[in-house]
The first five atom37 places (N, CA, C, CB, O) and aatype in JSON, in Angstrom:
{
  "aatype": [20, 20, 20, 20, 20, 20, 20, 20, 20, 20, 20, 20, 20, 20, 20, 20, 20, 20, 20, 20, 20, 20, 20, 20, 20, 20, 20, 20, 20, 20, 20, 20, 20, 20, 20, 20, 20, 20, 20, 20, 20, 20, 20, 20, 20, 20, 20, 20, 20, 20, 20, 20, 20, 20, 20, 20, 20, 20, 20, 20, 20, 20, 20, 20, 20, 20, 20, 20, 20, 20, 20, 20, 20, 20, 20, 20],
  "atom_mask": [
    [1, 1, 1, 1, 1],
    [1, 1, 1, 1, 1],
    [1, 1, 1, 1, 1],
    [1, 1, 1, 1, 1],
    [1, 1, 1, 1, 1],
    [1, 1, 1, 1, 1],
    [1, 1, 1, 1, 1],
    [1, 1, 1, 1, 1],
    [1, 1, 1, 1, 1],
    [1, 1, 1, 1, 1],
    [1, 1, 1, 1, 1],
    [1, 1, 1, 1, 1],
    [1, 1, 1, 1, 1],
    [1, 1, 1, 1, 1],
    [1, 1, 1, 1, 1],
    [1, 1, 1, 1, 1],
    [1, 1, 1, 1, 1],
    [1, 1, 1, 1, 1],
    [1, 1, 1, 1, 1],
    [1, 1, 1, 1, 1],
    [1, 1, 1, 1, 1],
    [1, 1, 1, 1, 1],
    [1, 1, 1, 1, 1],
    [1, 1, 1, 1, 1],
    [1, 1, 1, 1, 1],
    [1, 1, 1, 1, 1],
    [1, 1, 1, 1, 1],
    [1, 1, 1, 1, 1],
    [1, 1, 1, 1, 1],
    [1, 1, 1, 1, 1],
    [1, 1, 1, 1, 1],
    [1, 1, 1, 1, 1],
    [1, 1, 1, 1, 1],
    [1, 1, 1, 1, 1],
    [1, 1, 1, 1, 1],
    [1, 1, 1, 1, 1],
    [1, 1, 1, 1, 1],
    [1, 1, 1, 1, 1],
    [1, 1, 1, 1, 1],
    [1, 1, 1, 1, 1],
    [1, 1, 1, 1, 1],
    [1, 1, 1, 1, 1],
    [1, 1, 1, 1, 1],
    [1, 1, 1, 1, 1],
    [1, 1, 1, 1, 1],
    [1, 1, 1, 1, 1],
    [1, 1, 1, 1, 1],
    [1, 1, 1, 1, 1],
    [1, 1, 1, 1, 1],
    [1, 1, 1, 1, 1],
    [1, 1, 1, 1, 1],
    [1, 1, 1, 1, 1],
    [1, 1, 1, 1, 1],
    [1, 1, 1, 1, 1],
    [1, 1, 1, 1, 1],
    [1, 1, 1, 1, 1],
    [1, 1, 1, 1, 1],
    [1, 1, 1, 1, 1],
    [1, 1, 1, 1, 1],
    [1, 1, 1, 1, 1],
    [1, 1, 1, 1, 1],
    [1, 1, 1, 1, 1],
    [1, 1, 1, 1, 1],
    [1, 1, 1, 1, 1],
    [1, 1, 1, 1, 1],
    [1, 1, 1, 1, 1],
    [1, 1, 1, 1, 1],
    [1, 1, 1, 1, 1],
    [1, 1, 1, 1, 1],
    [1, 1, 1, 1, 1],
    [1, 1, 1, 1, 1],
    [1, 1, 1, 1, 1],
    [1, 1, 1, 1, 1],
    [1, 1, 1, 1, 1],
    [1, 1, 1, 1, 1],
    [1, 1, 1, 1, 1]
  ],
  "atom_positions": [
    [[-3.49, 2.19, -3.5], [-4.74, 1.86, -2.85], [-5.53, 0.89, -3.73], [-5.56, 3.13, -2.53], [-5.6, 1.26, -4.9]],
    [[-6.15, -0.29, -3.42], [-7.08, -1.09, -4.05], [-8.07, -0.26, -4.52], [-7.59, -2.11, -3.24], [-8.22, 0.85, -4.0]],
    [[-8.73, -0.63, -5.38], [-10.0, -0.81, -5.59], [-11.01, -1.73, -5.08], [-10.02, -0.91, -6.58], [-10.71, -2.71, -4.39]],
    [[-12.55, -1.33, -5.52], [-13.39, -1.67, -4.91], [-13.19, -3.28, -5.2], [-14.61, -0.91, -5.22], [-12.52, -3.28, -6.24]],
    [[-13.41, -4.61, -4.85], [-13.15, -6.03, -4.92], [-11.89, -6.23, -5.21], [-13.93, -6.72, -5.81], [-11.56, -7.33, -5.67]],
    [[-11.03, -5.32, -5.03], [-9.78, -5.98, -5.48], [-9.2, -6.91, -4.06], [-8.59, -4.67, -6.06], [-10.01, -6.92, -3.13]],
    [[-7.9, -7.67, -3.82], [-7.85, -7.84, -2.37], [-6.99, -6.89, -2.57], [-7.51, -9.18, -1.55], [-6.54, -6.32, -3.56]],
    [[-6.78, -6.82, -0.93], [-5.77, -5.88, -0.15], [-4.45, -5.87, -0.36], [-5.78, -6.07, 1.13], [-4.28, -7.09, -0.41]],
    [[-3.35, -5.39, -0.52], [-2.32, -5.94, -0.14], [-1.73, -6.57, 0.78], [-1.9, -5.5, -0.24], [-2.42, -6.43, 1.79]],
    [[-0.75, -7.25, 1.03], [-0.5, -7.93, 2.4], [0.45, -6.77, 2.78], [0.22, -9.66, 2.43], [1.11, -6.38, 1.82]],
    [[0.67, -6.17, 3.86], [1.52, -5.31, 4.58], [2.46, -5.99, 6.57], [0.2, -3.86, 4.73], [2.25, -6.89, 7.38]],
    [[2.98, -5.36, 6.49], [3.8, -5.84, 7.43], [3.41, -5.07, 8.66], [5.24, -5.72, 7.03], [3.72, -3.9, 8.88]],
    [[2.55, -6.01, 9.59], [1.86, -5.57, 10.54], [2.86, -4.73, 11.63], [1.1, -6.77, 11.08], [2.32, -4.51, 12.72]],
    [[4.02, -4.32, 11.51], [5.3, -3.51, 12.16], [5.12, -2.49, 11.97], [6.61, -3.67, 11.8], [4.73, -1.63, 12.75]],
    [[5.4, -2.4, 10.85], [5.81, -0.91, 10.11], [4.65, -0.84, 8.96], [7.64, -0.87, 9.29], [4.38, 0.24, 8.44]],
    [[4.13, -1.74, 8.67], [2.45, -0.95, 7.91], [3.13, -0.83, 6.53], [1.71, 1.1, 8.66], [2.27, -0.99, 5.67]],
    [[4.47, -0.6, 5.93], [4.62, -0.72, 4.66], [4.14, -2.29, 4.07], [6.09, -0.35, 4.42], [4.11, -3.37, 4.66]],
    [[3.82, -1.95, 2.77], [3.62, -3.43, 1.77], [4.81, -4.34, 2.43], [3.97, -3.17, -0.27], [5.68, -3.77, 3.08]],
    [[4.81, -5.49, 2.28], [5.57, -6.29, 2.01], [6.51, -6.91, 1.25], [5.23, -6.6, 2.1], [7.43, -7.7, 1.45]],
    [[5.94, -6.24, 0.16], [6.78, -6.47, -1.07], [7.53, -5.47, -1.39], [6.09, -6.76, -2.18], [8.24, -5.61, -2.39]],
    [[7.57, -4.18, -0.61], [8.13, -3.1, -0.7], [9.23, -3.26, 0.5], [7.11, -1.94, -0.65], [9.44, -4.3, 1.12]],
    [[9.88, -2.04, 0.68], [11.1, -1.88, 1.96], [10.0, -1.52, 3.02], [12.56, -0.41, 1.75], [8.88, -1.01, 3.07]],
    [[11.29, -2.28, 4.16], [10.16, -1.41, 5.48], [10.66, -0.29, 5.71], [9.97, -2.08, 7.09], [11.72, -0.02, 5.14]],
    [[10.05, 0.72, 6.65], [10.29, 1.63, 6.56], [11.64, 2.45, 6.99], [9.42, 1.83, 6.9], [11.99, 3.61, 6.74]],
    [[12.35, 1.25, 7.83], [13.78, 1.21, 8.16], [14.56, 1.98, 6.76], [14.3, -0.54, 8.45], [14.95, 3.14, 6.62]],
    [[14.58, 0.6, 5.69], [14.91, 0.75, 4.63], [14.96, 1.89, 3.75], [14.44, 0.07, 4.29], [15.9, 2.42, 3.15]],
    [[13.79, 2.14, 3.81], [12.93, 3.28, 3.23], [13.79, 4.43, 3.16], [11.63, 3.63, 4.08], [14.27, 5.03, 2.19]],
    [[13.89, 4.69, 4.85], [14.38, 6.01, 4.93], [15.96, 5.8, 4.69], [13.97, 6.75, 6.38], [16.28, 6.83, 4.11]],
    [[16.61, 5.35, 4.77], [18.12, 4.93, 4.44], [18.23, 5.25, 3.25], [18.57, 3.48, 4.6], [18.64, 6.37, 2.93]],
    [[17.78, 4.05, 2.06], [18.11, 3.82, 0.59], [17.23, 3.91, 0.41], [18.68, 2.84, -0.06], [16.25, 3.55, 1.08]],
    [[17.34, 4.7, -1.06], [16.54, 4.96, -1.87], [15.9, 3.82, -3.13], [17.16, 6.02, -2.29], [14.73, 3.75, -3.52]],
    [[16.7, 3.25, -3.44], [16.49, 2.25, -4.19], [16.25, 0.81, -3.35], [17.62, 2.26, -5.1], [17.18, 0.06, -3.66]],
    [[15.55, 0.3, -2.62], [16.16, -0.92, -1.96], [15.63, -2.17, -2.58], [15.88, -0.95, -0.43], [14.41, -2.21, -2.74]],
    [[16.49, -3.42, -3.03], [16.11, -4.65, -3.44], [15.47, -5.24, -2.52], [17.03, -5.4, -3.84], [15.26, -4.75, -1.41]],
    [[14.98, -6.66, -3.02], [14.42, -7.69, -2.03], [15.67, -8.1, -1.35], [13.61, -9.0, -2.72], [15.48, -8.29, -0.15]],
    [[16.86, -8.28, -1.73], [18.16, -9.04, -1.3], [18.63, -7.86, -0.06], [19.48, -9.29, -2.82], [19.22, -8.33, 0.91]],
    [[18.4, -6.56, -0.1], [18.73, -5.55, 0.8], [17.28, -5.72, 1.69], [19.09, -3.95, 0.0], [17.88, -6.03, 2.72]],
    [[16.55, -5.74, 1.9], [15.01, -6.0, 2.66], [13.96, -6.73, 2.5], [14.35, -5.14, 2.69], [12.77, -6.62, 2.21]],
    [[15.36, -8.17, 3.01], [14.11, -9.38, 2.8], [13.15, -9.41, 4.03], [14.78, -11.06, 2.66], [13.31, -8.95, 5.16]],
    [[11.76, -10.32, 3.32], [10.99, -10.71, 4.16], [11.41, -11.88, 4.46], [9.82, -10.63, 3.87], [12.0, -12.65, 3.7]],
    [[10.9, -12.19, 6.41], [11.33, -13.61, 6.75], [9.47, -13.45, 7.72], [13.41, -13.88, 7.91], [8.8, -12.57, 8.27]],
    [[9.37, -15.51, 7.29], [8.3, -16.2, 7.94], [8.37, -16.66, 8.68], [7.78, -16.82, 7.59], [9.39, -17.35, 8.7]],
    [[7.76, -16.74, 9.53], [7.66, -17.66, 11.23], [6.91, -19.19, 10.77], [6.25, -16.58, 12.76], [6.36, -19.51, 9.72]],
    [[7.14, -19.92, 11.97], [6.45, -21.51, 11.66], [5.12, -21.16, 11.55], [6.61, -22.8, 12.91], [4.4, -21.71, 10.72]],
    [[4.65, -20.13, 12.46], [3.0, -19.85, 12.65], [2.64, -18.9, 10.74], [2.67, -18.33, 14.65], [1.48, -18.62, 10.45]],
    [[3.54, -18.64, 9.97], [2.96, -18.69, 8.43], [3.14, -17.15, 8.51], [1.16, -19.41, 8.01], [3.59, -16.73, 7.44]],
    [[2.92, -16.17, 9.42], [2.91, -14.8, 8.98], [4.66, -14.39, 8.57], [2.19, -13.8, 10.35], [5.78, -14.9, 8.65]],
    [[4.09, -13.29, 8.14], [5.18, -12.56, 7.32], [5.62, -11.39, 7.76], [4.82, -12.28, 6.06], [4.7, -10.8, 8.34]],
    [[6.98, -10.57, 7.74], [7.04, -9.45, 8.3], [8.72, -9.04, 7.72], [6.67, -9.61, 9.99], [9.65, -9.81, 7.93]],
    [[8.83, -8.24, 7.27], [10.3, -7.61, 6.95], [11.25, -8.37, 7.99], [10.38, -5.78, 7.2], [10.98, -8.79, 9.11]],
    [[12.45, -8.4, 7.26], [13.38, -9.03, 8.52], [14.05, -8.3, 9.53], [14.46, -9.73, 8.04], [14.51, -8.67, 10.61]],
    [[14.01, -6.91, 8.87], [14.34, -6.09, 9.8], [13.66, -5.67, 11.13], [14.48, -5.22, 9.21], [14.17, -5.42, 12.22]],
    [[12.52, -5.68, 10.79], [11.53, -5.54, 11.63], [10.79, -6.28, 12.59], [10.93, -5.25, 11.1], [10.06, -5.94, 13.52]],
    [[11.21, -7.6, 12.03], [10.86, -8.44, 13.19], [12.23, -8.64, 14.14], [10.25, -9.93, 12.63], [12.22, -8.95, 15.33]],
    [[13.48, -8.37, 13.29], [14.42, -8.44, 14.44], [14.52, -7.93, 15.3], [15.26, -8.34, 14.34], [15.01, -8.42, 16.32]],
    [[13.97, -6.45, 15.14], [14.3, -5.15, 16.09], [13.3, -6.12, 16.94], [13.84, -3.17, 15.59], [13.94, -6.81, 17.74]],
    [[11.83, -6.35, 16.96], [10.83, -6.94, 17.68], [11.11, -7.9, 18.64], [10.04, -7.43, 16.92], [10.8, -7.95, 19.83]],
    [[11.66, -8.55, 18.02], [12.33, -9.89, 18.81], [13.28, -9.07, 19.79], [13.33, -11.13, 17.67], [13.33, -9.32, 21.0]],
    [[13.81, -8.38, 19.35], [15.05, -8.08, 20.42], [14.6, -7.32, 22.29], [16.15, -6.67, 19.38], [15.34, -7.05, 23.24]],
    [[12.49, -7.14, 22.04], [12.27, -7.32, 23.01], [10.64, -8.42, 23.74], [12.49, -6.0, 23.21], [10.03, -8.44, 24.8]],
    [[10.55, -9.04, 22.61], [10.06, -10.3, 23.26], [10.04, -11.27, 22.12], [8.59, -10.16, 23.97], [9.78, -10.93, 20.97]],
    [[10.3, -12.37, 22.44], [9.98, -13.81, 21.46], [8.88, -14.27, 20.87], [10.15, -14.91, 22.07], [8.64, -15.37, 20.38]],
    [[8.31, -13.42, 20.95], [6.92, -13.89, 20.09], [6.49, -12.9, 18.56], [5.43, -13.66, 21.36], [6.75, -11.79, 18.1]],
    [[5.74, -14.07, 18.19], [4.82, -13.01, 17.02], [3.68, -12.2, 17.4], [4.14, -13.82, 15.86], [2.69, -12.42, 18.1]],
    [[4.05, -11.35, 16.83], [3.13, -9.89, 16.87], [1.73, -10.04, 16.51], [3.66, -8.76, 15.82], [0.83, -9.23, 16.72]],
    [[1.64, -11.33, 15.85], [0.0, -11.45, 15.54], [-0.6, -12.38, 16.28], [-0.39, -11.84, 14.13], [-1.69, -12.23, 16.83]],
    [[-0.04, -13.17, 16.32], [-0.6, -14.47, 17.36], [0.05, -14.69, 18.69], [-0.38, -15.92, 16.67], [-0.19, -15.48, 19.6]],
    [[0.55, -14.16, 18.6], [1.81, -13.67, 20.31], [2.3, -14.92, 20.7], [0.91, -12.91, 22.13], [2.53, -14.91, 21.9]],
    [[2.65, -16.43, 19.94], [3.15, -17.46, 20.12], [4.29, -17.14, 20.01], [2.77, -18.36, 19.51], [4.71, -16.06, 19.57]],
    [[5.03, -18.22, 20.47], [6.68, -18.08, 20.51], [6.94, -18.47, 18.95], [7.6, -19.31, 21.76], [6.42, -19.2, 18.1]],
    [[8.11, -17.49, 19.06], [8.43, -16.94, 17.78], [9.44, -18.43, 17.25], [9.35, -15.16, 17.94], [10.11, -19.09, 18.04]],
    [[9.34, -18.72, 15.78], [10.86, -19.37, 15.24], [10.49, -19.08, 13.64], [11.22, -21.43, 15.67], [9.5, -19.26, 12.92]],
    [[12.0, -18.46, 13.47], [11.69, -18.54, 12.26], [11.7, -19.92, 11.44], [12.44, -17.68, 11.78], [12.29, -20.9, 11.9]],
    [[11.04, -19.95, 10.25], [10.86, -20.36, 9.02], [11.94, -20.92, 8.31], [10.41, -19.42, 8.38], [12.36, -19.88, 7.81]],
    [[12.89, -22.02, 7.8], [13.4, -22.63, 7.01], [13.09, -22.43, 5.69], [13.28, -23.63, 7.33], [12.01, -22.8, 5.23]],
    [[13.96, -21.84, 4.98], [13.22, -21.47, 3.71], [14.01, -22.6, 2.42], [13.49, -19.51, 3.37], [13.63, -22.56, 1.25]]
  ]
}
């Protein structure tokens, strides 16, 4: 949890875990999980979201979850 002026963390508006952490897919599976086992992937519109988690998402509409534009991912 932050403190008072600290910022927030960024979390993955899906599953509510950090971002920099596993989502919660992950989570419950492995215990240990790398970034290389639960990467994050970006959309053109800049947000962020586990890759797992936006896949499952996608698999029932094309858009982002925050701005509800049509979805593409990010070229990294």
């Amino acid at each position: 949890m932050e403190g008072p002026g600290e910022p927030e963390e960024e979390k993955c508006c899906i599953c509510f875990n950090r971002i920099t952490g596993p989502c919660s897919e992950c989570e419950d599976i492995i215990p240990a999980v790398t970034r290389e086992e639960c990467p994050v992937s970006r959309g053109v519109c800049n947000h962020r979201f586990h890759f797992h988690c936006i896949s499952r998402w996608l698999e029932e509409q094309n858009i982002c979850p925050l701005d509800r534009r049509s979805w593409t991912f990010e070229d990294v």
